[in-house]
FITILO-509146 format. One line per field, with one value per residue (C-alpha): x, y, z. Coordinates in Angstrom, 2 decimals. Layout:
X	c(X / ...)
Y	c(Y / ...)
Z	c(Z / ...)
***
This chain:
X	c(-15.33 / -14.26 / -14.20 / -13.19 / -13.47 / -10.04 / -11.54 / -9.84 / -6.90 / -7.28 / -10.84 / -11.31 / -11.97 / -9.39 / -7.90 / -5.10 / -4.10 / -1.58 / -5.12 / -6.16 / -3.43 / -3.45 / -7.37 / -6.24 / -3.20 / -5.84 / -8.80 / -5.91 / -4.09 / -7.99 / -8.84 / -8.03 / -5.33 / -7.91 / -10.35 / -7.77 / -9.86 / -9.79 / -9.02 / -5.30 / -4.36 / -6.16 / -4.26 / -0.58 / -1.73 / -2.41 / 0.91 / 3.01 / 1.17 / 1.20 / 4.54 / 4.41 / 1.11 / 0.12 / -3.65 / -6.82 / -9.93 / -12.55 / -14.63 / -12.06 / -11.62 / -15.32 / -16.30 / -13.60 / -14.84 / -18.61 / -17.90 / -15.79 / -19.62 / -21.21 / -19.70 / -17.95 / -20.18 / -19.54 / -17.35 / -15.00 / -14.08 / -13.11 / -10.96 / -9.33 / -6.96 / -5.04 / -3.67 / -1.24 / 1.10 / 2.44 / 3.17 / 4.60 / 8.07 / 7.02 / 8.30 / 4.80 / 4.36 / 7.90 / 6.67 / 3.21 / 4.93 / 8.33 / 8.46 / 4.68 / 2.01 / -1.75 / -2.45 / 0.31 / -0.35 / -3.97 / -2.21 / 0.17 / -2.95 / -4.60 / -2.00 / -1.32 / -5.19 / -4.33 / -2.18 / -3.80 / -7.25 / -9.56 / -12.66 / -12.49 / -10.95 / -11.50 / -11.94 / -10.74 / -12.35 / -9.41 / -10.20 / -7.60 / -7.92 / -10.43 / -10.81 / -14.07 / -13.96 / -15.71 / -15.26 / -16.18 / -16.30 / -15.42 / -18.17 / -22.08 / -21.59 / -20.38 / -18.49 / -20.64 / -20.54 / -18.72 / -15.84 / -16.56 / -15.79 / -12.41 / -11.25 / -11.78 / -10.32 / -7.02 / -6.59 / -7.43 / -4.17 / -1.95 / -2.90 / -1.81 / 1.54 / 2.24 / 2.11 / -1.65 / -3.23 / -6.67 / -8.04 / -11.56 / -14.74 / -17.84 / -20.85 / -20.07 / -17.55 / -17.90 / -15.08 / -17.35 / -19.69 / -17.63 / -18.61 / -15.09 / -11.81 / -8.22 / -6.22 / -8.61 / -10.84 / -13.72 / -17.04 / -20.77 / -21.96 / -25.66 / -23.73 / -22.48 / -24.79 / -24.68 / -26.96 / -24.43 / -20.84 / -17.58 / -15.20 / -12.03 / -10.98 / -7.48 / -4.62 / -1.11 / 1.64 / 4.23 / 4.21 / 7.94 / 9.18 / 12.31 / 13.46 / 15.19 / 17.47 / 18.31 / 19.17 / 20.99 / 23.50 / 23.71 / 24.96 / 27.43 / 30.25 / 31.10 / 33.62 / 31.39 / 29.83 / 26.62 / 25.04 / 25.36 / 25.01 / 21.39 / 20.81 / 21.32 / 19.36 / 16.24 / 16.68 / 16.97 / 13.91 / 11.81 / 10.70 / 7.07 / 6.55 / 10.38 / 11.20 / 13.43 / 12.57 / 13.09 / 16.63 / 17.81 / 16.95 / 18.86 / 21.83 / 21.30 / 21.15 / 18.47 / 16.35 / 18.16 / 21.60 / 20.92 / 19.77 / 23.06 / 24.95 / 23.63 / 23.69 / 27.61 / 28.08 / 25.55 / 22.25 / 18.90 / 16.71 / 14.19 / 16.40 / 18.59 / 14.86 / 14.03 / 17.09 / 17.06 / 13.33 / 14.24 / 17.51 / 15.53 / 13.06 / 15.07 / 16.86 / 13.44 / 12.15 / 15.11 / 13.81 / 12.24 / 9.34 / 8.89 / 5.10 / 5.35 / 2.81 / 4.35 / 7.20 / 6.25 / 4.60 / 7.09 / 9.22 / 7.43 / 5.55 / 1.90 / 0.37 / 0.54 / 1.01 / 3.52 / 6.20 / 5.75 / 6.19 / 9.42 / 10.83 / 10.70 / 12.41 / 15.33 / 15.80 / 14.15 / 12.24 / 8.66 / 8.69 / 7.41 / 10.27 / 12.70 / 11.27 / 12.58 / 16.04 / 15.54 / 17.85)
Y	c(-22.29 / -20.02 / -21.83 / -19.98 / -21.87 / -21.63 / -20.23 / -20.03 / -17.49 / -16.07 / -14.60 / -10.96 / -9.52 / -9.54 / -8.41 / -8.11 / -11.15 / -8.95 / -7.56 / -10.86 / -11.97 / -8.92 / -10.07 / -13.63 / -12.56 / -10.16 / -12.71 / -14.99 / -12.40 / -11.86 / -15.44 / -17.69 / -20.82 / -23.43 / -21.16 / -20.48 / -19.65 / -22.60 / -20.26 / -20.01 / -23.80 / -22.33 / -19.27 / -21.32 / -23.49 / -20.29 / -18.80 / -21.81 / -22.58 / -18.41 / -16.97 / -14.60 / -13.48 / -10.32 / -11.03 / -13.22 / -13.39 / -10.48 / -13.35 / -15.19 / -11.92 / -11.86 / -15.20 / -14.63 / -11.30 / -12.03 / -15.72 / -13.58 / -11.35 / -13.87 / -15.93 / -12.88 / -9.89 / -7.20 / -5.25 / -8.09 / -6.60 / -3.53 / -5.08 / -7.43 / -4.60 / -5.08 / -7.61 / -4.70 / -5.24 / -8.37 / -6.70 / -3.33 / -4.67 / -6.10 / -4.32 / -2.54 / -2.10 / -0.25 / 1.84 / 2.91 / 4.27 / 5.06 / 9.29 / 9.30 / 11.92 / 10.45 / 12.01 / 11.10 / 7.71 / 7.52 / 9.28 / 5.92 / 3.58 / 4.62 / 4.14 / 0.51 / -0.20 / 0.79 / -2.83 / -4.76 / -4.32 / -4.46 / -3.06 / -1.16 / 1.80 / 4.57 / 8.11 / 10.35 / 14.15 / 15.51 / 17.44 / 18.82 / 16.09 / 13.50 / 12.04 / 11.03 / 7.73 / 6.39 / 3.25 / 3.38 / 0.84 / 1.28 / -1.19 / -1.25 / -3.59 / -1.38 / -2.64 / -4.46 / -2.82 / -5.93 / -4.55 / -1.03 / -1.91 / -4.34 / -1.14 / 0.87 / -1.30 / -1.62 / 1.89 / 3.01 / 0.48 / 1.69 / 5.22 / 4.20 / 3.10 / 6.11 / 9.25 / 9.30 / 8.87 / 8.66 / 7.29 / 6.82 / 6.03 / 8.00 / 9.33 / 12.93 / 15.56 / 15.30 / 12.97 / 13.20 / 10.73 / 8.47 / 4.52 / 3.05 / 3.15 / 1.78 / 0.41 / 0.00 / -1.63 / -0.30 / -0.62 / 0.18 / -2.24 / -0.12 / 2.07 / -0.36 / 1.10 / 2.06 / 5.16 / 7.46 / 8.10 / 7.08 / 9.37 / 8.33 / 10.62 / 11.08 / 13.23 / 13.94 / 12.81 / 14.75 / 16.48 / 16.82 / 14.22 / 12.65 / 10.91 / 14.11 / 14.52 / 10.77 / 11.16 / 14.38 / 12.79 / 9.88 / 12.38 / 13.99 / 11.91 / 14.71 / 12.09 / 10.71 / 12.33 / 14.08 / 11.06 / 9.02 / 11.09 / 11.62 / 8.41 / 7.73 / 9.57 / 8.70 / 5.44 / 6.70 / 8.97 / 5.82 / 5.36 / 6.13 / 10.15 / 10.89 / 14.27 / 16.96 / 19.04 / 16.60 / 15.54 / 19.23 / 19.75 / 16.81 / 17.45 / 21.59 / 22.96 / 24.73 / 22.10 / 24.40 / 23.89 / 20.10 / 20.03 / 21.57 / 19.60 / 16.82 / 18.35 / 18.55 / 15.23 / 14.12 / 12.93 / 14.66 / 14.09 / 12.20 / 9.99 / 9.28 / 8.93 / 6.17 / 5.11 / 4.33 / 3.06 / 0.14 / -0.68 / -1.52 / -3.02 / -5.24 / -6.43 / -6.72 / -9.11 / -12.07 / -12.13 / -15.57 / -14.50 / -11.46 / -10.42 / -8.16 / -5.86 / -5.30 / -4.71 / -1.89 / -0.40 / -0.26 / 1.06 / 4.00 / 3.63 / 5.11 / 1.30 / -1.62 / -0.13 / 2.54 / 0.52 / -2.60 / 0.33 / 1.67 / -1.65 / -2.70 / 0.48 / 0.22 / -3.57 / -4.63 / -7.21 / -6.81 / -7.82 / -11.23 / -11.70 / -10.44 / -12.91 / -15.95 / -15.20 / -16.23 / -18.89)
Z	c(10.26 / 7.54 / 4.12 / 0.83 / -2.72 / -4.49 / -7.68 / -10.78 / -10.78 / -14.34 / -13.92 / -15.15 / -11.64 / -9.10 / -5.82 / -3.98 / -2.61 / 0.30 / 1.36 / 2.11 / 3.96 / 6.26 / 6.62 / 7.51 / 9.33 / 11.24 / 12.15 / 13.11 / 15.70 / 17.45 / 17.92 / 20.34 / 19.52 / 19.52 / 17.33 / 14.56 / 10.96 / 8.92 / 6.18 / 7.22 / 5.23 / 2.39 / 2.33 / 2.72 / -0.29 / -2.33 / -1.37 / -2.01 / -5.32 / -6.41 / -4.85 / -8.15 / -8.13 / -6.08 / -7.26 / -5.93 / -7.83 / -6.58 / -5.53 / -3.44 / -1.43 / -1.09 / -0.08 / 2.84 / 3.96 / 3.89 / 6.02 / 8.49 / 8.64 / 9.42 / 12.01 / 13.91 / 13.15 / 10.78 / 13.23 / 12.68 / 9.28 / 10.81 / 13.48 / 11.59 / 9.92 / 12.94 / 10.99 / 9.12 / 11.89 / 10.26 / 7.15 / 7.35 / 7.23 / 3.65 / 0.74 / 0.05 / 3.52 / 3.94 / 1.02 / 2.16 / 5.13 / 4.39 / 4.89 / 5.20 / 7.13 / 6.86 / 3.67 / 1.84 / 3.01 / 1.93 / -1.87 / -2.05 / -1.27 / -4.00 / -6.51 / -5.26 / -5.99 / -9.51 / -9.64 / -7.57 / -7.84 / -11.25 / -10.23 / -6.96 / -5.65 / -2.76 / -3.11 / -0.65 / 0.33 / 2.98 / 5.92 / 8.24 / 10.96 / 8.81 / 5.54 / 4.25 / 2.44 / -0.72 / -2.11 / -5.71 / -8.50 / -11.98 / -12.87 / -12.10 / -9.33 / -6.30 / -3.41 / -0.55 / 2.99 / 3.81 / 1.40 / 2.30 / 6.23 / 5.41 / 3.25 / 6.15 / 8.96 / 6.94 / 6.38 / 10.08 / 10.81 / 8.55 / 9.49 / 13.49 / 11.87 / 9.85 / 12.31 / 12.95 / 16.18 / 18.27 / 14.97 / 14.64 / 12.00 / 11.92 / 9.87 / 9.97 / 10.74 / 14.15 / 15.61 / 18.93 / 17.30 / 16.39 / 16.26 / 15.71 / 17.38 / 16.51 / 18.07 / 20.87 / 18.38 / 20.41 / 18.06 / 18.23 / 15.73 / 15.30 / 13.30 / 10.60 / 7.98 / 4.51 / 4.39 / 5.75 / 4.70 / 6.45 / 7.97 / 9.28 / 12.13 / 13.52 / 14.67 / 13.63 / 16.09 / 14.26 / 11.24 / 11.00 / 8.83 / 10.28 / 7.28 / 5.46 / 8.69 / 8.01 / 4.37 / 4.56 / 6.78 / 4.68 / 1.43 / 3.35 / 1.44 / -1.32 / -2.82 / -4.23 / -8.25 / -8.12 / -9.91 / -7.59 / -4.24 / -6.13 / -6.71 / -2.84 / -1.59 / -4.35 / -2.81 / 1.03 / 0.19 / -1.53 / -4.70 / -4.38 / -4.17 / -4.31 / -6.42 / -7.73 / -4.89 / -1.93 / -3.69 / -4.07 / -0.42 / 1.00 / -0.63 / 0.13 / -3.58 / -4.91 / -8.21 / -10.96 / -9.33 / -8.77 / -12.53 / -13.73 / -11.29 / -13.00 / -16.60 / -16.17 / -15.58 / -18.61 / -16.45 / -16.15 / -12.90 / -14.98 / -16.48 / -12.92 / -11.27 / -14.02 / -13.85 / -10.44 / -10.57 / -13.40 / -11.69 / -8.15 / -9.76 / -12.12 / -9.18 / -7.26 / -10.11 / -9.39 / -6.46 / -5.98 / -3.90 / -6.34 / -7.61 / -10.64 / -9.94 / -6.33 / -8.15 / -10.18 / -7.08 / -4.42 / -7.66 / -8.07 / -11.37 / -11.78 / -12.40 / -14.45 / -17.81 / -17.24 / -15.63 / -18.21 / -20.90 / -18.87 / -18.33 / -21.80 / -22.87 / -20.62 / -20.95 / -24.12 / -21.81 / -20.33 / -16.57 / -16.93 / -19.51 / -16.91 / -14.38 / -16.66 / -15.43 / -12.04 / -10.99)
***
């Protein structure tokens, strides 16, 4: 069975406790009913004790990956990303993909590692149908292959739900030589080494993006001021990589026309975009299932510090102030 300790929350080092559900979520969807992980009651007590709190301790996430190891085999790690599936209607899995091609994907993962992870992170050197993947920690302690191979398994799922497909793991440039394959979770376990680097291989489905067609008929209504046919579509675009360019497109002005548009009417597209970005999350924050760093994530801050700094500006309030109001 799969045991975890339940070790105290408020240690230094910690992870995202989403990643571990997906893990969990993941080892659950590839076992049988009668040989359901043992972690899963220890996961429902965490949620119903932390419904706030998008973080685990480091070790927690650890002691879960390394058990999964050993009792199914490292190639486990990799498979048990499937587990994605059950979270990309989420509100940080609806923002990973909302609008996204595989590389703008991979740009959004990294800056939700920024809040909910203290120590690790992935580095990314793009390739035209690969990425080669490093994961790096800002400490002297680097990530176990364990780690590395969970990392990769997630990402190889939430490349299949973006537009990515025949997605595969190496050691080299060559997708021929691949040792990994998702969703087929095909996997030649020889090849789980740490001596070589990782490549994640795959191919675009479409490179169109069908989400500007979307919003541009969705800011047809001319009734309405600029302001807020802008801050529409920032919210039908998503909050994550949204900017002055994409707006001005979807509503068929050129940026400087959009800015005077704006201008007139006594709004820049910084202060709408903020705007917009402490408004959603403000809401977001009542919510009673809310985490605060998920918060400021799906709302399209750069991490932790900048959207506490934003928040208090516009409301006098730091998130976990804001939080107090919830009925």
């Amino acid at each position: 069975m799969v045991e975890v300790a339940n070790k105290n929350t408020e240690s230094k080092a910690f992870a995202s406790k989403t990643m571990l559900n997906i893990l969990n979520a993941g080892l659950n969807t590839l076992l049988d009913d009668s040989l359901l992980s043992p972690a899963q009651p220890f996961i429902a007590r965490l949620l119903k004790t932390n419904q706030s709190q998008a973080h685990i301790p480091l070790e927690t996430k650890r002691d879960f990956i390394n058990e999964v190891s050993q009792r199914y085999g490292a190639s486990a790690l990799l498979c048990i990303g499937i587990g994605v599936k059950q979270f990309i209607d989420s509100p940080v899995g609806r923002a990973l993909l909302n609008g996204s091609d595989p590389f703008l994907l991979l740009k959004k993962w990294q800056r939700l590692e920024r809040y909910v992870h203290s120590q690790h992170f992935v580095d990314f050197e793009y390739h035209d149908d690969c990425v080669k993947v490093t994961h790096k920690s800002n400490t002297t302690e680097m990530p176990s292959i364990e780690e590395d191979l969970a990392v990769l398994g997630v990402l190889c799922a939430l490349l299949y739900e973006s537009s990515a497909r025949k997605i595969a793991i190496g050691h080299s440039l060559d997708a021929s030589e691949s040792f990994f394959s998702y969703p087929s979770l095909q996997c030649d376990p020889s090849q789980l080494h740490r001596d070589a680097p990782w490549y994640i291989h795959f191919q675009v489905r479409d490179k169109k993006n069908p989400k500007i067609k979307t919003v541009e008929q969705s800011v047809t209504n001319n009734t309405l001021s600029m302001v807020n046919r802008a801050k529409q579509t920032i919210m039908d675009l998503g909050l994550l990589e949204v900017d002055l360019q994409q707006v001005s497109r979807c509503l068929a002005l050129s940026p400087r026309s959009l800015q005077r548009k704006l201008s007139d009417e006594g709004h820049s597209f910084a202060k709408l975009l903020q705007d917009v970005r402490v408004h959603f999350a403000s809401q977001s924050l009542l919510d009673e299932a809310s985490c605060i760093a998920e918060v400021g994530f799906v709302s399209g801050f750069a991490d932790q510090a900048h959207f506490t700094r934003v928040f208090k500006q516009w409301t006098g309030m730091s998130p976990k102030q804001y939080t107090q109001f919830k009925s």
